[in-house]
C-alpha positions as CSV (number, residue, x, y, z in Angstrom):
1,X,86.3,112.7,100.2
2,X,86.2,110.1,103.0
3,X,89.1,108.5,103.4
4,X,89.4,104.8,105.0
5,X,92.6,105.3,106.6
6,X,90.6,107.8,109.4
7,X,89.4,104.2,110.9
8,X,93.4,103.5,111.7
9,X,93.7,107.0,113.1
10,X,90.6,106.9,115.6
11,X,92.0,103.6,116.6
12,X,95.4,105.0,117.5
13,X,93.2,108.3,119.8
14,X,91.4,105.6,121.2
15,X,94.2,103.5,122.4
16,X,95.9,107.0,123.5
17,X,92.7,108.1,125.1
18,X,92.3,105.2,127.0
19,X,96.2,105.1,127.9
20,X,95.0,108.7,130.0
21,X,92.2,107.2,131.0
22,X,94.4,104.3,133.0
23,X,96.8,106.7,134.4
24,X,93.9,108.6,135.8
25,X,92.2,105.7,137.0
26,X,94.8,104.0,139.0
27,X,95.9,107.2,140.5
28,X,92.2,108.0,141.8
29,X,92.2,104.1,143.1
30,X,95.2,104.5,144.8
31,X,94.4,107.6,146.6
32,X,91.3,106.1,147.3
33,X,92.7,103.1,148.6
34,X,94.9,105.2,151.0
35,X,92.6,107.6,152.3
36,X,89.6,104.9,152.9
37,X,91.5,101.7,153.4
38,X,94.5,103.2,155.1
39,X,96.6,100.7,152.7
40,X,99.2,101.3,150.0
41,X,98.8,98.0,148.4
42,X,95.2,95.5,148.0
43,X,95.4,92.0,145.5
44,X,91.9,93.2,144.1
45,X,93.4,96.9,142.8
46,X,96.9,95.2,141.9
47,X,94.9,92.8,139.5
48,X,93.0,95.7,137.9
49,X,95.9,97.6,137.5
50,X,97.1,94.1,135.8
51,X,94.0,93.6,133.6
52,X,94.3,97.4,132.5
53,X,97.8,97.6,131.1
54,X,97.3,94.0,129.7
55,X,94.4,95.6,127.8
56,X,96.2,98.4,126.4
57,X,99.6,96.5,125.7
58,X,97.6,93.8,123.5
59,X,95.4,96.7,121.8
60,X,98.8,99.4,121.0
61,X,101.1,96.2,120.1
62,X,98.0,94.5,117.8
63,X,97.9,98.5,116.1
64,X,101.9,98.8,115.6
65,X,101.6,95.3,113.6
66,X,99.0,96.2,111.7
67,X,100.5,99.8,111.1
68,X,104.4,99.3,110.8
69,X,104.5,95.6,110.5
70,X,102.5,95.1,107.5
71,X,103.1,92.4,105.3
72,X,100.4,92.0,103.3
73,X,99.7,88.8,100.6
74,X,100.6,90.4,97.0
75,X,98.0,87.9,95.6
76,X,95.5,88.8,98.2
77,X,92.7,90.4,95.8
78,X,91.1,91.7,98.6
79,X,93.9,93.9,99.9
80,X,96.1,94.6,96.6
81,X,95.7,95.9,93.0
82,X,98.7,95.8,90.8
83,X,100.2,96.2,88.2
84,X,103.0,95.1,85.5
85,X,104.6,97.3,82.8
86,X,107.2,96.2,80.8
87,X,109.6,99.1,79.2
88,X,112.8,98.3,76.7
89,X,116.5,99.0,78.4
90,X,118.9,101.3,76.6
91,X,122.0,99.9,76.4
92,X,125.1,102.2,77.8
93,X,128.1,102.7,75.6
94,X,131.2,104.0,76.3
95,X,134.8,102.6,78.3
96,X,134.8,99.1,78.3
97,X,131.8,96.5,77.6
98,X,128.1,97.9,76.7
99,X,125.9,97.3,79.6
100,X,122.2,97.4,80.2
101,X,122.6,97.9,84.0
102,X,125.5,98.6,86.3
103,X,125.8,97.2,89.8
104,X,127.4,99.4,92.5
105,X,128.5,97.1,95.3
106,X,129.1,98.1,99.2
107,X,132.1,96.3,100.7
108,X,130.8,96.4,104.1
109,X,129.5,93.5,107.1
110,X,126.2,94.6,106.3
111,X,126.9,95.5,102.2
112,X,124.1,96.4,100.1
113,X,124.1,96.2,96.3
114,X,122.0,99.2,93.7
115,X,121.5,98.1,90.4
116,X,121.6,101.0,87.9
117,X,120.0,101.4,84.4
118,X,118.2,103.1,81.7
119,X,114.8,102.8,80.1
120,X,113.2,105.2,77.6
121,X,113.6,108.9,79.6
122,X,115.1,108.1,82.6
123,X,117.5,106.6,84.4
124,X,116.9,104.4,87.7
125,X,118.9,103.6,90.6
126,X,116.8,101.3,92.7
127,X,118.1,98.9,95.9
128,X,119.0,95.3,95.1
129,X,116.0,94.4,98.2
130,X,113.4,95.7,95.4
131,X,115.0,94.4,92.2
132,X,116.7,91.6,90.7
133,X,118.6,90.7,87.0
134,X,117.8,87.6,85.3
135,X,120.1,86.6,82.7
136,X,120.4,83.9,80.0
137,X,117.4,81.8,79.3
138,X,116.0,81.9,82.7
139,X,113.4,84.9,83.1
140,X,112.3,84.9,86.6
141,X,115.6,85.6,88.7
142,X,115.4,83.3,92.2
143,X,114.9,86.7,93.6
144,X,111.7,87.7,92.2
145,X,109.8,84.2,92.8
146,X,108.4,86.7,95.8
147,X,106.9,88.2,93.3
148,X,103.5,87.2,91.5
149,X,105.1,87.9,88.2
150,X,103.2,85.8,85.3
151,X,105.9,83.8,83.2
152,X,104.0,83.3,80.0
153,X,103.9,87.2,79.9
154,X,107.8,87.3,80.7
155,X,108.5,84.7,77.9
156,X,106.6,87.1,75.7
157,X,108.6,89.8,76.6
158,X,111.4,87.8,75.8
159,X,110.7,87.4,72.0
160,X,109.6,91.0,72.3
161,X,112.6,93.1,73.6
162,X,115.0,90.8,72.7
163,X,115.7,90.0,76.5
164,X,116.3,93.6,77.3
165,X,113.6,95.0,79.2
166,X,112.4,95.7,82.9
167,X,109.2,94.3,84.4
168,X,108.5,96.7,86.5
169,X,105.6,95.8,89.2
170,X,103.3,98.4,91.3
171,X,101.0,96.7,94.2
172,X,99.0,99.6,95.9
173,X,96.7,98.5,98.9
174,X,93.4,98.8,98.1
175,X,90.6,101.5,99.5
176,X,88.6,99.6,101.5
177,X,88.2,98.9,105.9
178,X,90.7,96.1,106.3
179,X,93.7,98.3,104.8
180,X,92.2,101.4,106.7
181,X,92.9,100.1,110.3
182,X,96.6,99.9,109.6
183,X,96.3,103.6,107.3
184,X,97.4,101.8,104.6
185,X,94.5,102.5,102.0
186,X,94.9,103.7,98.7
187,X,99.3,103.4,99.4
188,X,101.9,102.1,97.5
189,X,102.7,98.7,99.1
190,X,105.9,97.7,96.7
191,X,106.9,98.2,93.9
192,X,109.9,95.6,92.3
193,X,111.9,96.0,89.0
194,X,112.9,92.7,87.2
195,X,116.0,93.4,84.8
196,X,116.1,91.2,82.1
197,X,119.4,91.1,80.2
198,X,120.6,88.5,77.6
199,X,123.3,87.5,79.5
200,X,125.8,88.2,82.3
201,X,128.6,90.2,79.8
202,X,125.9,93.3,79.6
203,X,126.1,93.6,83.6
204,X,128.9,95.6,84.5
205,X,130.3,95.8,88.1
206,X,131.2,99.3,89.3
């Protein structure tokens, strides 16, 4: 089955192909240079040299963007098809307060928060960079305004679960030539768990 992402990875040959092809060339030019021009040094092969690297430099730093740097629009229909599925928490019982999701805190300069919790089956620990709680009668945390969530749907969830629910989100980039180049196609781009609780007493700090 053809696969999109094989247009990203000729690109890459290409640039690494023509990275030997430069070190080839200016070596032969050089020699060339010394042997027939009895010179180490002309303007006219220095500025080829120049134009060459340029080339290559804009061509391999143009691929790294499009392959590492991605950033892609989440309401971009061209580039992303997602998802939302909304599944009940189960509340945890035991010493102290019942909680729907625990948050385990790092105390360092560069401290990073995981939010813990349980839906039907399993238990998730995710990073606080790909999930937020909402709390009391707000249901889009600040947090997850990044995130194309539809707030009609969430306000029906609401009524639904009883404000005890995740909202989780799935984008994967779509299987088409602009998501190839960066081999990208047919990936999961992000995925995002809003944690709705009724309020901030069923969050318990670990």
């Amino acid at each position: 089955m053809f696969s999109w992402n094989i247009i990203g990875i000729l690109i890459w040959v290409a640039i690494i192909l023509y990275l030997v092809f430069i070190v080839q060339n200016i070596r032969q030019r050089r020699i060339k240079m010394i042997i027939k021009q009895h010179k180490r040094f002309t303007w006219p092969n220095f500025l080829i040299n120049v134009v060459e690297v340029i080339v290559l430099l804009v061509a391999a730093g143009w691929m790294f963007n499009q392959t590492f740097m991605d950033n892609p629009d989440l309401e971009d229909a061209n580039r992303i098809t997602s998802t939302i599925k909304y599944e009940p928490l189960i509340m945890r019982t035991g010493s102290g307060n019942s909680s729907y999701v625990t948050i385990n805190s790092d105390k360092r300069k560069n401290g990073s928060q995981t939010y813990t919790f349980y839906r039907a089956g399993s238990k998730i620990t995710t990073s606080s960079d790909y999930a937020s709680i909402a709390y009391g009668n707000t249901a889009l945390d600040v947090d997850a305004e990044k995130i194309p969530y539809v707030k009609k749907d969430l306000t029906k969830m609401d009524k639904k679960y009883q404000r005890a629910y995740v909202a989780i989100y799935t984008a994967f980039y779509k299987k088409n030539w602009q998501n190839g180049i960066g081999m990208h196609a047919g990936h999961l781009a992000t995925r995002y768990y809003l944690i709705r609780v009724p309020d901030q007493s069923f969050i318990k700090q670990k």
